[in-house]
C-alpha positions as CSV (number, residue, x, y, z in Angstrom):
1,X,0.0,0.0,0.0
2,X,1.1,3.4,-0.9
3,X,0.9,6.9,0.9
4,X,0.4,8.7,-2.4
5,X,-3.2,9.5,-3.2
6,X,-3.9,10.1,-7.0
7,X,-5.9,13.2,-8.2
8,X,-8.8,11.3,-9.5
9,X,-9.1,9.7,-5.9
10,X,-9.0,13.1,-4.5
11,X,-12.3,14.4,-6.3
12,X,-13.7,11.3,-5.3
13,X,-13.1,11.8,-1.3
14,X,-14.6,14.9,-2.1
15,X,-11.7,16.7,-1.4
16,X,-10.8,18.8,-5.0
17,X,-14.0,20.1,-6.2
18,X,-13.6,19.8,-10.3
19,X,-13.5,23.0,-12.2
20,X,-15.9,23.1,-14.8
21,X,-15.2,27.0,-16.2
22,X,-12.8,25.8,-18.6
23,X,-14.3,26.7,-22.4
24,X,-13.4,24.2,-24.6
25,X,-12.9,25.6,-28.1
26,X,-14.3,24.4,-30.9
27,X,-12.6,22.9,-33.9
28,X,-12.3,25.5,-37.0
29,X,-10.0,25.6,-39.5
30,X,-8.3,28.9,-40.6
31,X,-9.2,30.5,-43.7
32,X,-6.5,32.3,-45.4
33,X,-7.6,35.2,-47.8
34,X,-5.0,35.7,-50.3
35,X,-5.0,38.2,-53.2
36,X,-4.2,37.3,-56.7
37,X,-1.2,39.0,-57.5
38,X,-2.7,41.2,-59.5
39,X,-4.3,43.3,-57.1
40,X,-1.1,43.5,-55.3
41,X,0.5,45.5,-57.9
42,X,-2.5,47.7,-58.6
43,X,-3.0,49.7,-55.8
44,X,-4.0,53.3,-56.0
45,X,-3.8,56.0,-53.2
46,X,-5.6,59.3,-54.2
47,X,-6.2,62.0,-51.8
48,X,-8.8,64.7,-53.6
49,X,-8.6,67.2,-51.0
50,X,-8.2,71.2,-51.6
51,X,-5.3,72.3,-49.5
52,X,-6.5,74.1,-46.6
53,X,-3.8,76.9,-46.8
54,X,-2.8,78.6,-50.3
55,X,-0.4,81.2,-50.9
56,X,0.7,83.2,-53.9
57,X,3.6,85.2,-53.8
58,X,4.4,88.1,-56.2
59,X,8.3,89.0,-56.1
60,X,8.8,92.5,-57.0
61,X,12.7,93.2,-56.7
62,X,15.8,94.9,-58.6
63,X,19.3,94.7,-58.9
64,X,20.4,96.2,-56.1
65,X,17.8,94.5,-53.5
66,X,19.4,90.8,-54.8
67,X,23.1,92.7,-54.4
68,X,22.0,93.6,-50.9
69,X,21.1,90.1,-49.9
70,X,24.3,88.4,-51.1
71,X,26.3,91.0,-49.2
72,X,24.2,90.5,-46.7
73,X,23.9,86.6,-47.1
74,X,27.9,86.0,-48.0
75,X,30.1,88.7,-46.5
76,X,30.3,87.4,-42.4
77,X,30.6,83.9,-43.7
78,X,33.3,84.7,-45.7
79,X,34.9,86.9,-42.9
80,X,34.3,83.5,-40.8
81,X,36.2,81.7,-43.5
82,X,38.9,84.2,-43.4
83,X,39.4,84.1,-39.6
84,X,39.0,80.4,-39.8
85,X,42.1,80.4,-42.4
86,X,44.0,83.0,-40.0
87,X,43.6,80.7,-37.6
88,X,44.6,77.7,-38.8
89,X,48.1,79.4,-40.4
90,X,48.1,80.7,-36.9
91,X,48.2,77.8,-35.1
92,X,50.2,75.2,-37.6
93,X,52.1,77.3,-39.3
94,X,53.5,79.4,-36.7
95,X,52.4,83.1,-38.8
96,X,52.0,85.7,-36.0
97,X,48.6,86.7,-35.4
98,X,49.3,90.8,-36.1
99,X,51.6,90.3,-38.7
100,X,51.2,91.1,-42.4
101,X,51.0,87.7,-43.9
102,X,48.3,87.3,-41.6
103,X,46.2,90.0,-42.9
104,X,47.0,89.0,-46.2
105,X,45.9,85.6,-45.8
106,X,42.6,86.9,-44.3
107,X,42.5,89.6,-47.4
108,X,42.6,86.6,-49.7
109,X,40.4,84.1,-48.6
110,X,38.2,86.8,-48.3
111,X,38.3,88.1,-51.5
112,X,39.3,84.7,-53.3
113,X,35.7,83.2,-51.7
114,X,33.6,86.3,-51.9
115,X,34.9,86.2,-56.1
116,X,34.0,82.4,-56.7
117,X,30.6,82.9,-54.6
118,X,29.6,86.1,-56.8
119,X,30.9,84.5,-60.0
120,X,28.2,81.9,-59.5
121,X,25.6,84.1,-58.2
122,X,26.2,85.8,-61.2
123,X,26.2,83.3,-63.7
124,X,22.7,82.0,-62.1
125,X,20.9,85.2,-61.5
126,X,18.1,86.7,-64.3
127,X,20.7,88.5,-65.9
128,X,23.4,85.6,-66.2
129,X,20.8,83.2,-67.4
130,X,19.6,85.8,-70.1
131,X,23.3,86.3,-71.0
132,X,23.9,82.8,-71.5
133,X,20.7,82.9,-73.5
134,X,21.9,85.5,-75.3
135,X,25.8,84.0,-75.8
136,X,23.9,80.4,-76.9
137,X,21.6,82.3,-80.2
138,X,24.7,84.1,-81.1
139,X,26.7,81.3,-81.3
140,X,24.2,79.2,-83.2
141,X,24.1,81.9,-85.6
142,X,28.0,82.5,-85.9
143,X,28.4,77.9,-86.6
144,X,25.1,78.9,-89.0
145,X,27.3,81.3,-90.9
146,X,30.6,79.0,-90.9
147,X,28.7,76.0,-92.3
148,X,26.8,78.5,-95.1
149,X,30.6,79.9,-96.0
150,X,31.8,76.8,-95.8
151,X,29.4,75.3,-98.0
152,X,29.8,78.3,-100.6
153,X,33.3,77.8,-100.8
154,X,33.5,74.0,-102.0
155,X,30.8,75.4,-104.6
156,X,33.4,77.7,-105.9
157,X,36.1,74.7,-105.5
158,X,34.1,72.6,-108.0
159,X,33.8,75.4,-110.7
C-alpha cells in the first residue's frame, strides 16, 4: 500500500472540487484570404482634397535689393572663413597673429571666396541666365554662318 493519493481519488473523497469553467474551443480551421497577385500591384492611393492653406507670392525686386542680400547673405561667412584660415596658419604654421602675412591671408580668402561665390551668383541670376541665352543664339548663328561659307566655298572649289 502506498501513501500517495492520485488526483482522480481526490475528487472522489470529495476533497478537490472539479473546475468546470474551462471553455473548450471548438474545432475551426483557418481560412486564409489571399489576393491574386494582381491586385497587389494595382493599388491606388488618391487623396482629392483642396489644401487648406494657399499662398501666392508676387516678387517684386531689382538689382540692387538681390546685391543687398548676397552681401548681406555671403560677407560674415566669408569673414568667418577668413578668420577660420588665420587661424589655422596661426596655429600650424607658426604666422604671428598681427603680422602682415596674416592679414594677407585673411584679405585673400576673403576676396578669393567672396569672387567664386559672386561669380556663381552671377552666372545664375536673371541677368546671367539671359546672357547665357543671349551668348547660346549668337553662337548658333556665328556655326550657322561657318557652315553657309563653308558650303559656298566648296561650290566655288568645284567650278
Amino acid at each position: 500500500m502506498t501513501d500517495k493519493v492520485t488526483y482522480e481519488e481526490q475528487i472522489n473523497m470529495g476533497l478537490i472540487r472539479q473546475r468546470n469553467n474551462i471553455v473548450v474551443p471548438k474545432q475551426t480551421t483557418a481560412v486564409v484570404r489571399r489576393m491574386p497577385p494582381a491586385e497587389l500591384n494595382n493599388v491606388n492611393h488618391t487623396i482629392d482634397v483642396a489644401p487648406s492653406a494657399t499662398h501666392h507670392v508676387e516678387m517684386r525686386t531689382s538689382a540692387v535689393d538681390r546685391s543687398k542680400g548676397f552681401l548681406i547673405a555671403t560677407v560674415p561667412l566669408f569673414a568667418g572663413l577668413a578668420l577660420g584660415m588665420v587661424l589655422i596658419s596661426v596655429f600650424f604654421f607658426d604666422v604671428p597673429f598681427l603680422s602682415l602675412p596674416a592679414l594677407c591671408i585673411f584679405w585673400l580668402t576673403f576676396v578669393v571666396s567672396w569672387l567664386l561665390a559672386y561669380g556663381y551668383t552671377l552666372a545664375v541670376s536673371a541677368e546671367g541666365i539671359a546672357h547665357y541665352e543671349a551668348r547660346q543664339k549668337w553662337d548658333v548663328i556665328r556655326r550657322e554662318q561657318a557652315e553657309r561659307w563653308n558650303y559656298y566655298k566648296q561650290l566655288d572649289g568645284n567650278k
